[in-house]
N, CA and C atoms as an extended XYZ file, in Angstrom:
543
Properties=species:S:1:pos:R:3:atomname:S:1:resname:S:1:resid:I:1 pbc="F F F"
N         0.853       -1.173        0.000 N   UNK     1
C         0.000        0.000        0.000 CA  UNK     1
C         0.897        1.232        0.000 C   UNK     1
N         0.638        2.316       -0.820 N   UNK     2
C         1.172        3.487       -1.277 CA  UNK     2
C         1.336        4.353       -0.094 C   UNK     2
N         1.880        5.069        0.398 N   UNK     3
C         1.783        6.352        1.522 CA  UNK     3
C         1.206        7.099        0.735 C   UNK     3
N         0.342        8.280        1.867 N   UNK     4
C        -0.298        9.265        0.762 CA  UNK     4
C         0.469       10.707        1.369 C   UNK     4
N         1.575       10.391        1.828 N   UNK     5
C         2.077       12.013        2.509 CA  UNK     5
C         1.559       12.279        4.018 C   UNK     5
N         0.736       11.343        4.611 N   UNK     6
C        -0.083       11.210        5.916 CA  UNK     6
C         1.489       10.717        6.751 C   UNK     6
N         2.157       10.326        7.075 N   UNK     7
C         3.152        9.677        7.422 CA  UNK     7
C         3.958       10.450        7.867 C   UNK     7
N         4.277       11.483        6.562 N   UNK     8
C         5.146       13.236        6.833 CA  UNK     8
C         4.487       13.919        8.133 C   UNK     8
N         3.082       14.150        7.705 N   UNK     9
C         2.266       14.948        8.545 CA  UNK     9
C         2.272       14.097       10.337 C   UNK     9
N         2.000       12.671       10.280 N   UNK    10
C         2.530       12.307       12.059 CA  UNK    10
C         3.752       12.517       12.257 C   UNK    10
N         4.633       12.573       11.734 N   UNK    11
C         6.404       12.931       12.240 CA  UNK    11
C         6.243       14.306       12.895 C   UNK    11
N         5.820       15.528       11.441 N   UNK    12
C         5.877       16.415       11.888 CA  UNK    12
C         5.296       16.951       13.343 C   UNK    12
N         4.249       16.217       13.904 N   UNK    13
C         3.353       16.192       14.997 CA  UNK    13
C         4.077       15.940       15.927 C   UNK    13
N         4.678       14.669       16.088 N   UNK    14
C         5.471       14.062       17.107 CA  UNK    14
C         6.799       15.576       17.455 C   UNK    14
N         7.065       15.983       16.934 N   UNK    15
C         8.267       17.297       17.203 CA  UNK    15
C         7.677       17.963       17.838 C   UNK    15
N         7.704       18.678       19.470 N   UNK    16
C         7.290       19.449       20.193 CA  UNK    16
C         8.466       20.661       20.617 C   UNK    16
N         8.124       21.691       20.070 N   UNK    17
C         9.269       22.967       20.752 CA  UNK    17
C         9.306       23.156       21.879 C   UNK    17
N         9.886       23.137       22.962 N   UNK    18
C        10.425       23.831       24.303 CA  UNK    18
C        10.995       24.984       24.263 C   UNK    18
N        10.120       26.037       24.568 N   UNK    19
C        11.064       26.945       24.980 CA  UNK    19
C        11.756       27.309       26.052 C   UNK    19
N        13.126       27.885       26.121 N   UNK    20
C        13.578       27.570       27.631 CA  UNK    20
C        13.980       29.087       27.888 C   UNK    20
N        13.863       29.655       28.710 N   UNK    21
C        14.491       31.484       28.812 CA  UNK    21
C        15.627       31.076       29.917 C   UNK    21
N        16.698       31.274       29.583 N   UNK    22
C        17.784       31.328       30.636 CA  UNK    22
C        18.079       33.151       30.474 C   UNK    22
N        17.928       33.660       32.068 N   UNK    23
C        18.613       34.704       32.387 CA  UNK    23
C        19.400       34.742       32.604 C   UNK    23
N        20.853       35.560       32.062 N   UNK    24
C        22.183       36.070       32.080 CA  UNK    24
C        22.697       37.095       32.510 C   UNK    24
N        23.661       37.322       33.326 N   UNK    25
C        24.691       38.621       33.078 CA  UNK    25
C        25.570       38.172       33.421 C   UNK    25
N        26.683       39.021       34.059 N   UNK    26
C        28.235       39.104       34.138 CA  UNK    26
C        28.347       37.978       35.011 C   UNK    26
N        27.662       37.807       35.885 N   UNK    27
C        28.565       37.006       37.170 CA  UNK    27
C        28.732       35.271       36.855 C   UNK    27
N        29.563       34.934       38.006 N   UNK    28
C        29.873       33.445       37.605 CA  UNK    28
C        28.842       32.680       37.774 C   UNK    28
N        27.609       32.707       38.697 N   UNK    29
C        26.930       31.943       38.811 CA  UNK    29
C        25.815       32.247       37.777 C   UNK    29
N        25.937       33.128       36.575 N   UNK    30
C        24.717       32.890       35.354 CA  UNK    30
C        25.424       31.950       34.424 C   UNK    30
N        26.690       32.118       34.610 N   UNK    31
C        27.337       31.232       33.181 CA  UNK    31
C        27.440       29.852       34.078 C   UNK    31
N        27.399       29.577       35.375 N   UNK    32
C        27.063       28.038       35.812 CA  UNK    32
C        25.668       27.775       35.899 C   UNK    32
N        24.750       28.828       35.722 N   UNK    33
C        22.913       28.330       35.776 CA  UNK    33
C        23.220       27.926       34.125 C   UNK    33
N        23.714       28.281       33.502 N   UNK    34
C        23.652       27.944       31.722 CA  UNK    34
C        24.244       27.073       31.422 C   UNK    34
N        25.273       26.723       32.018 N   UNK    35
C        26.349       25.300       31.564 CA  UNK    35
C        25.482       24.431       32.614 C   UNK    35
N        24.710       24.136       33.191 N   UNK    36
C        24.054       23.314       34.069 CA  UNK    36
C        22.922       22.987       33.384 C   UNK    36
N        22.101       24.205       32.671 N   UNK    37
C        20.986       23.958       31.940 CA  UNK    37
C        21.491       23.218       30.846 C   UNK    37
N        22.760       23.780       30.120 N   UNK    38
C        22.711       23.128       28.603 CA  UNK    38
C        23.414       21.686       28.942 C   UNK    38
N        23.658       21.495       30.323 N   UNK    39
C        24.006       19.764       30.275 CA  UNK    39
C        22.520       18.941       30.765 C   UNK    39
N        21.978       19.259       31.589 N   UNK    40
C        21.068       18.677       31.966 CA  UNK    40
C        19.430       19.148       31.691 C   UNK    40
N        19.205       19.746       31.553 N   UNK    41
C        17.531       20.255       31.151 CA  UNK    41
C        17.384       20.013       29.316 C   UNK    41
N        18.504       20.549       28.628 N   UNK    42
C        18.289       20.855       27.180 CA  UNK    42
C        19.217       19.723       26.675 C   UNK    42
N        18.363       19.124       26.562 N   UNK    43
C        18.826       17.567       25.550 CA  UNK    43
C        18.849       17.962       23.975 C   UNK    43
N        19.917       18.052       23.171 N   UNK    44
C        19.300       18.418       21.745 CA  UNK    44
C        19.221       17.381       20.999 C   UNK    44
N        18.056       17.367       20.251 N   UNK    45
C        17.712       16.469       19.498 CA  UNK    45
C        17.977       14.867       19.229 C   UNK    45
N        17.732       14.457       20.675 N   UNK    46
C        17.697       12.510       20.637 CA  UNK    46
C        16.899       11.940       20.290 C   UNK    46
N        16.930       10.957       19.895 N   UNK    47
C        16.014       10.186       19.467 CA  UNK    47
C        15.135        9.708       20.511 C   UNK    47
N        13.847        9.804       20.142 N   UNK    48
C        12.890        9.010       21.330 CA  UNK    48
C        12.388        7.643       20.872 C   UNK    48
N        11.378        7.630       21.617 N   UNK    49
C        10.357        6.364       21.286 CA  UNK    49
C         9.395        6.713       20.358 C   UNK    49
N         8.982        6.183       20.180 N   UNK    50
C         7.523        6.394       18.942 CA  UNK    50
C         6.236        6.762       19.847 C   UNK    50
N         6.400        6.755       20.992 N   UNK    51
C         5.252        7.234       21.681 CA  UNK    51
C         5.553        8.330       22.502 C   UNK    51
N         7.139        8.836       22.925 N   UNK    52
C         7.219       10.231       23.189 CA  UNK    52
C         7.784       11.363       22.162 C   UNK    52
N         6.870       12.340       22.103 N   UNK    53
C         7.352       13.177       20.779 CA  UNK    53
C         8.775       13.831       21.424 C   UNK    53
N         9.583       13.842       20.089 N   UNK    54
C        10.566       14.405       20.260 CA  UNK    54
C        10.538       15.852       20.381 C   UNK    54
N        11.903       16.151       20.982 N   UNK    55
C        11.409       18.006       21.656 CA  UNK    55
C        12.702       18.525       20.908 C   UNK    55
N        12.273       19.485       20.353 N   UNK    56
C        13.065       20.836       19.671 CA  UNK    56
C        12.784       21.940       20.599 C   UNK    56
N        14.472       22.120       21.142 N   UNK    57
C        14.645       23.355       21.959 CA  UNK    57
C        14.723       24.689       21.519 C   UNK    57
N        14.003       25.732       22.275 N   UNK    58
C        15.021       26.913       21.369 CA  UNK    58
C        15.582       27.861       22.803 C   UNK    58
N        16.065       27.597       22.925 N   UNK    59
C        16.941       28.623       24.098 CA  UNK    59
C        17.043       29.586       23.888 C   UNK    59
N        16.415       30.916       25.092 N   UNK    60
C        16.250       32.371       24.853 CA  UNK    60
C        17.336       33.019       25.791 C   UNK    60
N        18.061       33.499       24.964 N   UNK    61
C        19.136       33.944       26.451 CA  UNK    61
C        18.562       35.152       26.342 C   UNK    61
N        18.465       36.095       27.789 N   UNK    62
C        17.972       37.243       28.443 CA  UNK    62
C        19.293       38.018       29.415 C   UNK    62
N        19.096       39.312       28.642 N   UNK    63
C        20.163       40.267       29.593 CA  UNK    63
C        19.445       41.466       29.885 C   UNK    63
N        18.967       41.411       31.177 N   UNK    64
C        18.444       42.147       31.438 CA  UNK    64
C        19.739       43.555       31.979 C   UNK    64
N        19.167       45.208       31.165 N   UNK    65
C        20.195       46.236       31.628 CA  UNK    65
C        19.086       47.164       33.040 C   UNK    65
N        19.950       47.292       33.507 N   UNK    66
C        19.422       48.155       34.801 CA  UNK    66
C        18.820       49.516       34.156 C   UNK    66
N        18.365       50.594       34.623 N   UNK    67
C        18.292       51.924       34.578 CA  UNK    67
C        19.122       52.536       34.959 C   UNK    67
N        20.027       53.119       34.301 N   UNK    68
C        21.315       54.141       34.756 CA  UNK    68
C        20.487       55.119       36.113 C   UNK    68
N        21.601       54.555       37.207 N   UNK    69
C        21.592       55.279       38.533 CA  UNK    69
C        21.817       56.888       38.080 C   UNK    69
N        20.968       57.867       38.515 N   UNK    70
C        21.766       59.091       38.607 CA  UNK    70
C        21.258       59.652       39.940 C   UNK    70
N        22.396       60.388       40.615 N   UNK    71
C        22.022       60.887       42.004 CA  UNK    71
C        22.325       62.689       41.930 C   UNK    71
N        21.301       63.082       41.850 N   UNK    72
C        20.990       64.897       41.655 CA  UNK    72
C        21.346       64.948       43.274 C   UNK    72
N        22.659       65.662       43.417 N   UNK    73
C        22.188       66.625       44.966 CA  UNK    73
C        22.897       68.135       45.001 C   UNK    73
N        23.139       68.848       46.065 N   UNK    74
C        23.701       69.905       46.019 CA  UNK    74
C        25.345       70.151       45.576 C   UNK    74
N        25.567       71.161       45.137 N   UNK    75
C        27.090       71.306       44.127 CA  UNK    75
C        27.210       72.814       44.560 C   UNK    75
N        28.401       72.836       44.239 N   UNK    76
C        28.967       74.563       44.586 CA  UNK    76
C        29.144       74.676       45.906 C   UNK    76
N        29.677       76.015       46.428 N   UNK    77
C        29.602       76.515       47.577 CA  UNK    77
C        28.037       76.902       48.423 C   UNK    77
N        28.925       76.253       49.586 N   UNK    78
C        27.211       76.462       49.927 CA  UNK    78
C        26.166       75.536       49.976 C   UNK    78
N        26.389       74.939       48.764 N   UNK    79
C        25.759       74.067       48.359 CA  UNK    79
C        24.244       74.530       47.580 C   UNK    79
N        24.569       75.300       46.917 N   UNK    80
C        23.366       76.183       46.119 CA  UNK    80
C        22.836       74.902       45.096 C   UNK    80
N        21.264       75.134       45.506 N   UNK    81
C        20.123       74.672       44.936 CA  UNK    81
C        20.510       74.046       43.447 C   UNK    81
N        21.371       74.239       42.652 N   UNK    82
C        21.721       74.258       41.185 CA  UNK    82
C        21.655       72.359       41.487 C   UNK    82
N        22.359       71.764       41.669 N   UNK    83
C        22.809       70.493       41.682 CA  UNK    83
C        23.567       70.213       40.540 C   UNK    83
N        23.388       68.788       40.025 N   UNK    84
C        24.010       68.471       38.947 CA  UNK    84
C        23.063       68.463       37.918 C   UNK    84
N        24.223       68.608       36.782 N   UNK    85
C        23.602       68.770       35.383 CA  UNK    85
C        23.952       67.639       34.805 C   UNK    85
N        23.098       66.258       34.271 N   UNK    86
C        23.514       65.346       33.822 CA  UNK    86
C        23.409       65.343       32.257 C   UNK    86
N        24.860       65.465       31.381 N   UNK    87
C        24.616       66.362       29.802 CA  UNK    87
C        24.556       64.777       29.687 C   UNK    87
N        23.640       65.003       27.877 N   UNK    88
C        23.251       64.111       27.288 CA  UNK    88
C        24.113       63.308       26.772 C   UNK    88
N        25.560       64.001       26.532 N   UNK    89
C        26.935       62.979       26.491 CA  UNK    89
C        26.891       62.086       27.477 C   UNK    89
N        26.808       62.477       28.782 N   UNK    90
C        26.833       61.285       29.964 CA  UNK    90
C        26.122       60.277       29.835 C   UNK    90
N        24.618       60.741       29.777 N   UNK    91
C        23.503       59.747       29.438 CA  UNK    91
C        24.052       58.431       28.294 C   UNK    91
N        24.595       59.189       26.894 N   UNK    92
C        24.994       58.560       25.878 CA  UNK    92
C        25.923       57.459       26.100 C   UNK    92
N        27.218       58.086       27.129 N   UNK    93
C        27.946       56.941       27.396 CA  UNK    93
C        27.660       56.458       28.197 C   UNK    93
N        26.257       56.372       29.028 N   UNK    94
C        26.086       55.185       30.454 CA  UNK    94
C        25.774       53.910       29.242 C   UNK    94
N        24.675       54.748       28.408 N   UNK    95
C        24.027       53.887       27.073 CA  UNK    95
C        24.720       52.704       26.673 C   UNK    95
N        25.940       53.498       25.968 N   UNK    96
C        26.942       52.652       25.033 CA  UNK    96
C        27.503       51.805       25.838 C   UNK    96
N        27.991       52.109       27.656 N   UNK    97
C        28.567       50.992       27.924 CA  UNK    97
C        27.869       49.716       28.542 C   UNK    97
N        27.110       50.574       28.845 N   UNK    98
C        25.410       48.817       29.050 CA  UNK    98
C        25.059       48.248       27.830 C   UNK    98
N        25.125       48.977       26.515 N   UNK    99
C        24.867       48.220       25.404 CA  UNK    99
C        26.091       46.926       25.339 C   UNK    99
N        27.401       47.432       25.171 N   UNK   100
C        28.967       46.501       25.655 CA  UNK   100
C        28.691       45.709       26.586 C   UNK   100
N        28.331       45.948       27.652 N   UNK   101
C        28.088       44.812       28.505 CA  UNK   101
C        26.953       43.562       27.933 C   UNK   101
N        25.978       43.948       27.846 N   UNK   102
C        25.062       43.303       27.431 CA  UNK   102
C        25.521       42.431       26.152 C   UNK   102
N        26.076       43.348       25.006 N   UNK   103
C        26.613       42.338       23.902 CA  UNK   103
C        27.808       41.661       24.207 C   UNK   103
N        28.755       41.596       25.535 N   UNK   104
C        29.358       41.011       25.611 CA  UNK   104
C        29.207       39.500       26.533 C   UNK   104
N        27.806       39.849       27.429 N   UNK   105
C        27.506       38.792       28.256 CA  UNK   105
C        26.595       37.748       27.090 C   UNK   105
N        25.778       38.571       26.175 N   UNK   106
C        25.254       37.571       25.098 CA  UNK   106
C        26.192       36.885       24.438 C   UNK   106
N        27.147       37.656       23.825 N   UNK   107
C        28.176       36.344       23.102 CA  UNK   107
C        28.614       35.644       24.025 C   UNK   107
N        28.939       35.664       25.226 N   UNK   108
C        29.642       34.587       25.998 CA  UNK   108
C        28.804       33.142       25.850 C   UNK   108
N        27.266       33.506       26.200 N   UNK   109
C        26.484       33.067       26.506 CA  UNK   109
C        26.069       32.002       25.279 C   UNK   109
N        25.941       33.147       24.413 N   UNK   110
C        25.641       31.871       22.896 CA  UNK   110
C        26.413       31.350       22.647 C   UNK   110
N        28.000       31.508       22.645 N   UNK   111
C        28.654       30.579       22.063 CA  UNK   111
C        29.182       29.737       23.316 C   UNK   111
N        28.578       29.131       24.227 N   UNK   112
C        28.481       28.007       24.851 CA  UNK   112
C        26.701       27.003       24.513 C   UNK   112
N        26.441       27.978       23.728 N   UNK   113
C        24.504       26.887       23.256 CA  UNK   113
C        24.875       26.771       21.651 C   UNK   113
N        26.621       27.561       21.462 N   UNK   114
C        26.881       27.337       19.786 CA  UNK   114
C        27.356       25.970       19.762 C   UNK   114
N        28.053       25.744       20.681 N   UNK   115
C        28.667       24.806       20.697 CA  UNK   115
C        27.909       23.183       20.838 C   UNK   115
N        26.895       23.201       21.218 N   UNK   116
C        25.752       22.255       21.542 CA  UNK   116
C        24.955       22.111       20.390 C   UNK   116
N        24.910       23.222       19.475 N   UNK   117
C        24.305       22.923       18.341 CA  UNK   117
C        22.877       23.373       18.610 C   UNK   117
N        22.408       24.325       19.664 N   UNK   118
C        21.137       24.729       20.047 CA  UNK   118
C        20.525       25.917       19.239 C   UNK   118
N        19.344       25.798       18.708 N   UNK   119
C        18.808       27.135       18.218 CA  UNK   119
C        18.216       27.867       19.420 C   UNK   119
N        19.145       29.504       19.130 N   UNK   120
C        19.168       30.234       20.146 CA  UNK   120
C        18.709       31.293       19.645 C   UNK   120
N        18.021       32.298       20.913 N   UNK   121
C        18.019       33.677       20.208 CA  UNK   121
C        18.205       34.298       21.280 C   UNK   121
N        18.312       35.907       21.110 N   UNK   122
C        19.162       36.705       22.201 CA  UNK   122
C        18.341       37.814       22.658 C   UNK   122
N        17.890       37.854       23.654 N   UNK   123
C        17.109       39.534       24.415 CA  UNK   123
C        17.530       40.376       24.943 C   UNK   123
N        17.721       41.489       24.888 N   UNK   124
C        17.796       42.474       26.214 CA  UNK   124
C        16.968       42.737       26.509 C   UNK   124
N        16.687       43.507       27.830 N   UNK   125
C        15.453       44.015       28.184 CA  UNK   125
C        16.326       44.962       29.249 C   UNK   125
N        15.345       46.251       29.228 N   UNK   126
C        15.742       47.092       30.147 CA  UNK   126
C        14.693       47.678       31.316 C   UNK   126
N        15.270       47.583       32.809 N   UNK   127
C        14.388       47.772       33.925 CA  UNK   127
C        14.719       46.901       35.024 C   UNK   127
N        13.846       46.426       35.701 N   UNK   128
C        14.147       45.688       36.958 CA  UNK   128
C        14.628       44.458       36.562 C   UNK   128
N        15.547       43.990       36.724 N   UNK   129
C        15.596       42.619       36.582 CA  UNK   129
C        14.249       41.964       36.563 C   UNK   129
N        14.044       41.732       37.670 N   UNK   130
C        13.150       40.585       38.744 CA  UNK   130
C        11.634       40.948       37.659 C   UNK   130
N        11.437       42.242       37.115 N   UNK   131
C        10.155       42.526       36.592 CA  UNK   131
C        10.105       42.207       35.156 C   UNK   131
N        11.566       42.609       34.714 N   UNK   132
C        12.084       42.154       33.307 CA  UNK   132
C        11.842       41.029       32.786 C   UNK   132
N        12.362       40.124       33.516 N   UNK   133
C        12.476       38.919       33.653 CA  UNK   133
C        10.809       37.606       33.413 C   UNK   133
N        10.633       37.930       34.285 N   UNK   134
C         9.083       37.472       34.480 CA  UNK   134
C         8.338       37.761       33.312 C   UNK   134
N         8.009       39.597       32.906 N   UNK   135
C         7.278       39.879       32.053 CA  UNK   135
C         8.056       39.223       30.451 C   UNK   135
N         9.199       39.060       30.222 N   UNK   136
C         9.829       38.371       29.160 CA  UNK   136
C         8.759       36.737       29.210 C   UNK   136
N         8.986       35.773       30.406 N   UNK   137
C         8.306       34.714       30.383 CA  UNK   137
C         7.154       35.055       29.682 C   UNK   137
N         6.069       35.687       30.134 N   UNK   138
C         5.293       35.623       30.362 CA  UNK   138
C         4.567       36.258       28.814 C   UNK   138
N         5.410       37.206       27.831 N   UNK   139
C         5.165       37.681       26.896 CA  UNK   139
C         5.765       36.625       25.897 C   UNK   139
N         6.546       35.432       26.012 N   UNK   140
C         7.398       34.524       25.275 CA  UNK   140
C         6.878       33.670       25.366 C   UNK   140
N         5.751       32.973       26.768 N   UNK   141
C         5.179       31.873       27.008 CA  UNK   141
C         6.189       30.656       26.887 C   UNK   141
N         7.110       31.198       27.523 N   UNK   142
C         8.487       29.558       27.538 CA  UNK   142
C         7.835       28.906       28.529 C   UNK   142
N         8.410       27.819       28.348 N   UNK   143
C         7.832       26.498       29.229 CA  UNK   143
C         8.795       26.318       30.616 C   UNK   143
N        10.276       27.164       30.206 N   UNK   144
C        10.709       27.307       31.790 CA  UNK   144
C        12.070       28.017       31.825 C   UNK   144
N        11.989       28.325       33.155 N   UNK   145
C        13.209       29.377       33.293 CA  UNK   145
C        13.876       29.105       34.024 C   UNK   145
N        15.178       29.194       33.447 N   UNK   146
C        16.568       29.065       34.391 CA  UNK   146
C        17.255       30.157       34.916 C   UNK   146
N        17.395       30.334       36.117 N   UNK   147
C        18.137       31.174       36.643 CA  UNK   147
C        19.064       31.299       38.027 C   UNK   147
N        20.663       31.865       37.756 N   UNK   148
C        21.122       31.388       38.686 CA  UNK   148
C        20.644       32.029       39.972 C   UNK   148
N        21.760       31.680       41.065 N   UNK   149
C        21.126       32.047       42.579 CA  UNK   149
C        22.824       33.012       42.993 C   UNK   149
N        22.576       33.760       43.380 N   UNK   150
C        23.964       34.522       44.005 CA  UNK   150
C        24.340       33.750       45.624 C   UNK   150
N        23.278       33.095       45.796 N   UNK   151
C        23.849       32.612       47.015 CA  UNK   151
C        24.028       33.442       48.202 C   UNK   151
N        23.699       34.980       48.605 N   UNK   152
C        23.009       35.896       49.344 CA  UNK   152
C        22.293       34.991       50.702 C   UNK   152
N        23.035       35.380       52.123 N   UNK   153
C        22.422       35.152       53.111 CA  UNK   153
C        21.205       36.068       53.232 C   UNK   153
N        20.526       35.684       54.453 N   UNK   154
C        19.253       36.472       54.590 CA  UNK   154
C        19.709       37.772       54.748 C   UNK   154
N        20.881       38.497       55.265 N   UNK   155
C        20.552       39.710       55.486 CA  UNK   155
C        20.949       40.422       54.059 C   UNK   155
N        21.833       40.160       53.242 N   UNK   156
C        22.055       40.618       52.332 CA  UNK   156
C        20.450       40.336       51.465 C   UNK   156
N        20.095       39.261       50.955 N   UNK   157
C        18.548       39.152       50.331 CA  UNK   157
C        17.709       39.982       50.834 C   UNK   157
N        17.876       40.780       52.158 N   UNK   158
C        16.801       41.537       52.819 CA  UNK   158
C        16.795       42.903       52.386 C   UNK   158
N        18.150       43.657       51.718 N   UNK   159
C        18.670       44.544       51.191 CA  UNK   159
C        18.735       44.891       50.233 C   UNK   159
N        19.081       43.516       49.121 N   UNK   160
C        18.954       43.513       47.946 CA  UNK   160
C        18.083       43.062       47.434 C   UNK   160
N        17.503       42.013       47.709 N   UNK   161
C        16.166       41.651       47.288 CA  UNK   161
C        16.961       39.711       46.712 C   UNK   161
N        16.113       39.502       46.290 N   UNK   162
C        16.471       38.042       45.544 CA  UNK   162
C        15.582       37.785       43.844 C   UNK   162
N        16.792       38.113       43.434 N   UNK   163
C        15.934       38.002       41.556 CA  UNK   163
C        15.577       36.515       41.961 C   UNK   163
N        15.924       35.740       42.082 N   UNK   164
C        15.749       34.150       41.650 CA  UNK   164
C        14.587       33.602       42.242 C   UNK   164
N        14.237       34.300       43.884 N   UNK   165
C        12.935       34.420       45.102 CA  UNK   165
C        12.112       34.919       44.145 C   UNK   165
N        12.194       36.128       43.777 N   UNK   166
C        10.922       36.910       43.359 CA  UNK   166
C        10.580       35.650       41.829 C   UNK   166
N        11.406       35.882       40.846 N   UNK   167
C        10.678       34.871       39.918 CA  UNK   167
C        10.303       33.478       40.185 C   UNK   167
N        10.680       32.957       41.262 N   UNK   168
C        10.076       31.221       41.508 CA  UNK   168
C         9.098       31.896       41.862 C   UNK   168
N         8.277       32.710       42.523 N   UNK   169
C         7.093       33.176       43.035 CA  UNK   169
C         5.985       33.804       41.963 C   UNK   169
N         6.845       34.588       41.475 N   UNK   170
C         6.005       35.638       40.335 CA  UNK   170
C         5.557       34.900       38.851 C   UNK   170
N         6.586       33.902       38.130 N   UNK   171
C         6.898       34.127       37.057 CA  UNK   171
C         6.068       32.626       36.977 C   UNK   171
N         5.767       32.899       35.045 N   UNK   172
C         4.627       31.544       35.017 CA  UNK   172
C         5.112       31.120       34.563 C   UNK   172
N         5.596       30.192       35.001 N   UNK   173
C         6.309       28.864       34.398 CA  UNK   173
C         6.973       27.906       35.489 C   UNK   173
N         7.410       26.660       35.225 N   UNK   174
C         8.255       26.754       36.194 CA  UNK   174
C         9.255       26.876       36.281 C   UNK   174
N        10.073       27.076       37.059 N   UNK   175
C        11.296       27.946       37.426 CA  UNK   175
C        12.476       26.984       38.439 C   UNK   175
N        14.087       26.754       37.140 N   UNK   176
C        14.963       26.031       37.488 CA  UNK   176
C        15.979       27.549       38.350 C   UNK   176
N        16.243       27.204       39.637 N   UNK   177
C        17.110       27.976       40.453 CA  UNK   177
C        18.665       27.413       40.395 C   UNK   177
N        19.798       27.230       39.972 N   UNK   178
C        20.868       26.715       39.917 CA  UNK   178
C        21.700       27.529       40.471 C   UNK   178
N        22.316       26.462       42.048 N   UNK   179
C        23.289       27.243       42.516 CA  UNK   179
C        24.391       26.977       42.387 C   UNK   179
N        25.490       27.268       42.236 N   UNK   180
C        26.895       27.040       41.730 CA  UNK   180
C        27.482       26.635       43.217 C   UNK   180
N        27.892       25.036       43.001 N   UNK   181
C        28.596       24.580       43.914 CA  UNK   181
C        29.961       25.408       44.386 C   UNK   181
């Protein structure tokens, strides 16, 4: 008996995408939440059984940039009312060097999911981390998020807050915390 092209169409079925959002920046424990994810969570392309569909990953790396700090207070003698004047050159280069950072924590980042052979794509987002972050899930609808842990005792987490706390709580999906031994 002939195939009629029905055969193509169940393969194609059986292939299910995962999306995975790993959050990134500079520190050591995002590039160990990512070498942890791309050994153990993101399997690329094995072969299954005929009754579990195979999963096509696409890994979203996320760099979230802060809001350039600026602190207006008194200047001059006296300390006359004037404060600081923050010129639009300044602004420009807080810009350019968070843009550098950011394109430099993304290449790190992809070419360890280059190397795996993973289809990847790359975000920034600018604002709160912890709000960044979440609302990315949540506008991407990934199926889960990795993110490392700084490892912050309570009093420091009480100060700084905890990106990794707030998204296991906030963020829809579920949510891999990886702490760097």
């Amino acid at each position: 008996m002939a195939s009629q092209g029905g055969d193509d169409a169940a393969a194609v079925a059986l292939v299910r995408r995962r999306k995975v959002l790993i959050a990134v920046d500079e520190s050591d424990e995002s590039i160990y939440a990512l070498s942890w994810a791309l050994e153990n969570l993101i399997v690329p392309g094995r072969p299954n059984d005929a009754e579990e569909p195979r999963v096509s990953n696409l890994v979203i790396l996320l760099h979230v940039q802060t809001h350039p700090q600026v602190f207006v207070g008194p200047a001059g003698p006296g300390h006359a009312p004037a404060g600081f004047y923050i010129t639009p050159e300044i602004i420009d280069s807080v810009k350019k060097h968070q843009e550098e950072i950011s394109r430099k924590v993304l290449l790190r980042a992809k070419k360890l999911c280059d190397e795996k052979h993973l289809e990847t794509e790359t975000m920034v987002a600018v604002g709160d981390p912890r709000d960044a972050i979440c609302e990315a899930v949540e506008k991407l609808a990934v199926d889960y998020l990795v993110i490392g842990s700084h490892g912050y005792g309570a009093i420091k987490r009480t100060f700084l807050g905890s990106v990794s706390d707030y998204c296991a709580h906030k963020a829809k999906c579920p949510v891999v915390i990886v702490k760097k031994k």
